[in-house]
N, C-alpha and C positions, 0 to 999 in steps of 0.2 A: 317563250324567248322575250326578251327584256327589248323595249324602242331604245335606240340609240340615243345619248343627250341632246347631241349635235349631228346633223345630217347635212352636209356639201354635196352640192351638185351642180358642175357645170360652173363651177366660181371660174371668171375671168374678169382678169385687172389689167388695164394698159396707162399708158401715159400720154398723150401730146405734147410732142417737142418738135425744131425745128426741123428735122429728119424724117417727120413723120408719126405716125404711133407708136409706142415700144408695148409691144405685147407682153408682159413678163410672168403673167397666169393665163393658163391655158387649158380652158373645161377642167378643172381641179374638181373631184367626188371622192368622198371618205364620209366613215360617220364614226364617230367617237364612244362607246358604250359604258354605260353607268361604272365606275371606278376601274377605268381602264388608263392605261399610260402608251400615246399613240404620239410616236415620235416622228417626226418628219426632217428628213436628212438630204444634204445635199451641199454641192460647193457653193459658196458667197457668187452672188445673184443668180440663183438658181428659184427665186420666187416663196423663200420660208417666210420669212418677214411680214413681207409686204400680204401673203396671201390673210396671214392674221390678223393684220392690222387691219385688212378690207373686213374682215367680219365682225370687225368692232366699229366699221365707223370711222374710222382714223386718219384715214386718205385723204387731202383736200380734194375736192372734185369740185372746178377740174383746177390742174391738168386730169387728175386721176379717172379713170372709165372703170367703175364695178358691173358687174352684169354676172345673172347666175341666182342661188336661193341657198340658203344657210338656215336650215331650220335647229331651232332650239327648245327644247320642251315643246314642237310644235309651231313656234312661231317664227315665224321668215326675220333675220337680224339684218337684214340688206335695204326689207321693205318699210323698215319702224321709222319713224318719226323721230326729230331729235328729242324731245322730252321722253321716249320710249326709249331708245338704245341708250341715254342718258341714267336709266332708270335700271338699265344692265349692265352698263361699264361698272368694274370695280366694286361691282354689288352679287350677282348671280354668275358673270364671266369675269376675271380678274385676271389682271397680266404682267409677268415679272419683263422688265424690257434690259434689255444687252448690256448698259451700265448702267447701272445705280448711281454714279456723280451727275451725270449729265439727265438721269432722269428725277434724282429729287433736287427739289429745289432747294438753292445754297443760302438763301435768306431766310427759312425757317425752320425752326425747331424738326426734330423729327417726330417729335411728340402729336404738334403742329399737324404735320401732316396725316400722322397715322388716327389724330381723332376728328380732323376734318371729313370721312368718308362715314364713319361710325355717325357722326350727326346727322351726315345727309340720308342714308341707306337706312340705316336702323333707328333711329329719331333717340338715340339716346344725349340726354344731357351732358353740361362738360365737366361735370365730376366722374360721371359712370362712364364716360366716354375716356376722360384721363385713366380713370383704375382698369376697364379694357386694353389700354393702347400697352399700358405697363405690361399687364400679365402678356399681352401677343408678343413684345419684347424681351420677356422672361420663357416664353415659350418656345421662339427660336436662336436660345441660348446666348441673347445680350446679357454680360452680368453686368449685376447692382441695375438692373432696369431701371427702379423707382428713380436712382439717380441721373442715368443714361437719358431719360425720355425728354431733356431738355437740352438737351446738346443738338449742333447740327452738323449736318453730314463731315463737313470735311474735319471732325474729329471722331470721325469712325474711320476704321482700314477698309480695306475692300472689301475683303471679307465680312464685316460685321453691314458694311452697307448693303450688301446682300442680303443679309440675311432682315435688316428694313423692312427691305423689297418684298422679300416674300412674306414679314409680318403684314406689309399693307393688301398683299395679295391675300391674305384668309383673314382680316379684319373682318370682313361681311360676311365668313363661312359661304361661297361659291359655291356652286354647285361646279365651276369647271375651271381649272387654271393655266392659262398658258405660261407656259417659261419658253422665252426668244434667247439661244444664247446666258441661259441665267448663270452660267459655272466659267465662260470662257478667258475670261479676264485672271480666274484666279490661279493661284497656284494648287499643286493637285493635293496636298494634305484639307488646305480649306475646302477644294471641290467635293473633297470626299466627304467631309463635315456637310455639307449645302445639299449632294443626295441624300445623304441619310438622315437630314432635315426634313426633306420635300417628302421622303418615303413614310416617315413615321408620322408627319400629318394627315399623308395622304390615307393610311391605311386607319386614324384616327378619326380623321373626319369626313371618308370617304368620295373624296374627290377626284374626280378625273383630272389627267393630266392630257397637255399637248406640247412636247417637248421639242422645243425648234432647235437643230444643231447640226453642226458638220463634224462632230468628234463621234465618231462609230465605235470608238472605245467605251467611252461612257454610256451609249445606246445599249452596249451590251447588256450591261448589267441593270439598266431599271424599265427597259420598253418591254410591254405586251407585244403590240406589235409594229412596225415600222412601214412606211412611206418613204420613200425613195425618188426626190423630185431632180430634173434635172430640164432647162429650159422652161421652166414654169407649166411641164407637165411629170403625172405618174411614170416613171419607168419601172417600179415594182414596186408592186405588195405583198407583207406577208408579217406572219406570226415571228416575231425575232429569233428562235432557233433556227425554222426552217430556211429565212432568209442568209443568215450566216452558215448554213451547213451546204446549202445549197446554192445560190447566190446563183439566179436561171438570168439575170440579164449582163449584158456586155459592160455598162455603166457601174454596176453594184461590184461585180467582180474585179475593176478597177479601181472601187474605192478603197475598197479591200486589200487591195495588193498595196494600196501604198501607204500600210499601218506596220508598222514595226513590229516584229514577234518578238515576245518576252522571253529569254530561257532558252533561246537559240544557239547553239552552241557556236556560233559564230556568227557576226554582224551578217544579215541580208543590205545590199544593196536596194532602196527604198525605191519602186518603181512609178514612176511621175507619167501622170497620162498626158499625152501630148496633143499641143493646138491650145485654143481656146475657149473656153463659153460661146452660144451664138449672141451674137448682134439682136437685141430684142426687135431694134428697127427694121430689122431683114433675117425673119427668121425663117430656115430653109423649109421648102412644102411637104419636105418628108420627115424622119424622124431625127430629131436633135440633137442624136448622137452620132448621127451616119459621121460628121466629119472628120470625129477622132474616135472610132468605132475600128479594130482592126480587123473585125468580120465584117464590114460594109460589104453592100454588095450594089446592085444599080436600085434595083429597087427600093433599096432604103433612102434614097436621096431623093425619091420622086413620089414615095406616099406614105404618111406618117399612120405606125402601125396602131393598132390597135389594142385597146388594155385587153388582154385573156386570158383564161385560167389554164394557169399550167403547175396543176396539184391542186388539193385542199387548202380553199381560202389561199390560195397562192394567185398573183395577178402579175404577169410581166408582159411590159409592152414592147414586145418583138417581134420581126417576119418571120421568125427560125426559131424552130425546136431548141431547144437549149443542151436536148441529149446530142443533136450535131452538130452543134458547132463546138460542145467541149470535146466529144469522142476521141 
């Protein structure tokens, strides 16, 4: 059996503010395996983000608090040194971030940008460094590249800023790539274009993926397997079929419920889970869903359960059998 690229354990991230700490990762473990697509889902601040960005470094700390072990090839990325995790950004870990206006920068070329990483990371000069930037450009289907490579951002659509993004994300050939939100902004003809981007490099240059998003639609179709976060902890793991055939926690089957069936012979009324997100400042001592949980019971408000296996490679963290409470 193959070591995983990346191994989490125990990632916890908080914040100091004037209300006190905000907890917003909470003992987070997963391990990611060599050309695998390991999606992580869940509502907006439900802790996707931020938990990535702590593995890169990203955080200002403080206010930010990391705590926890993020091994990669073996080596802890939480404990490195800044000319070490420096020497991983955008080189071995690569990361497409939720907009592309706001994260390239508007004063320089895209060219610019995409052979600035190629000099640093691979010491390549700035001729062989421009002819790379071109071909990554032509790669993920900018046409007239050679011409394109000196433009900047805000005369590309979104879509093509996009796809930037992820030229700069396999510039250094990764060994792993996160996409935060990479599709959400677009409309779904480009989104479809931008998976089956991601897919054909992925399976080209065998890269793992870690696909940060709240659209369970799009999950469906490109995740091995799925993570199910919700309060800045696990509420399920599983292999993406078994997850959507079975759907064993209270949370997942709510997210579930309130995606639109296709081909329905008449509109479904869209079911919206009620309440809110918890308070990261005052998060309750049980489980974090007890409060908009319609199976709550007393005990879930007063000791947060535990991740366990319920099936093969299956993980949901509930008090209750999941055969009784659907029965």
């Amino acid at each position: 059996m193959t070591e995983p690229i990346l191994s989490v354990r125990d990632l916890t991230v908080s914040f100091g503010t004037r209300l006190g700490r905000a907890r917003v990762v909470n003992g987070l473990s997963y391990d990611v395996e060599p050309g695998e697509t390991l999606a992580i889902v869940g509502e907006s601040g439900s802790g996707k983000s931020v938990s990535s960005l702590a593995l890169l470094q990203l955080l200002p700390t403080p206010p930010a608090r990391v705590e926890g072990e993020a091994r990669f090839h073996g080596d802890d990325l939480l404990a490195m040194e800044d000319d070490e995790i420096r020497s991983v950004r955008g080189n071995r870990i690569a990361m497409i971030f939720q907009d592309p206006m706001t994260s390239l920068n508007p004063v320089r070329t895209v060219g610019y940008q995409l052979i600035e990483p190629l000099k640093m990371h691979m010491g390549l000069d700035a001729a062989s460094a421009r002819n790379r930037a071109i071909d990554l450009l032509d790669l993920v289907g900018i046409p007239s590249a050679a011409e394109r490579v000196d433009d900047y951002p805000h005369q590309f659509s979104g879509g093509m800023r996009q796809r930037v993004m992820i030229a700069m994300g396999i510039a250094c050939n990764p060994d792993l790539l996160i996409a935060d939100e990479a599709t959400t902004a677009l409309d779904v003809t480009t989104q479809a274009q931008i998976l089956d981007e991601i897919g054909r490099l992925q399976s080209e240059l065998g890269l793992s993926v870690i696909w940060i998003t709240h659209d369970l639609g799009v999950v469906a179709g490109i995740a091995d397997r799925v993570v199910v976060l919700y309060g800045g902890a696990i509420m399920e793991e599983a292999a993406v079929d078994p997850l959507y055939e079975e759907r064993r926690h209270p949370y997942t089957r709510a997210l579930l419920a309130s995606l639109p069936v296709p081909g329905a012979d008449r509109p479904n009324r869209l079911r919206a889970i009620p309440g809110l997100p918890p308070d990261p400042t005052r998060m309750p001592p049980g489980c974090p869903f007890a409060p908009r949980c319609a199976h709550a019971q007393e005990s879930c408000s007063q000791q947060a359960p535990e991740l366990r296996e319920a099936g093969e490679a299956h993980l949901v963290a509930c008090h209750f059998d999941p055969e009784e409470l659907y029965a």
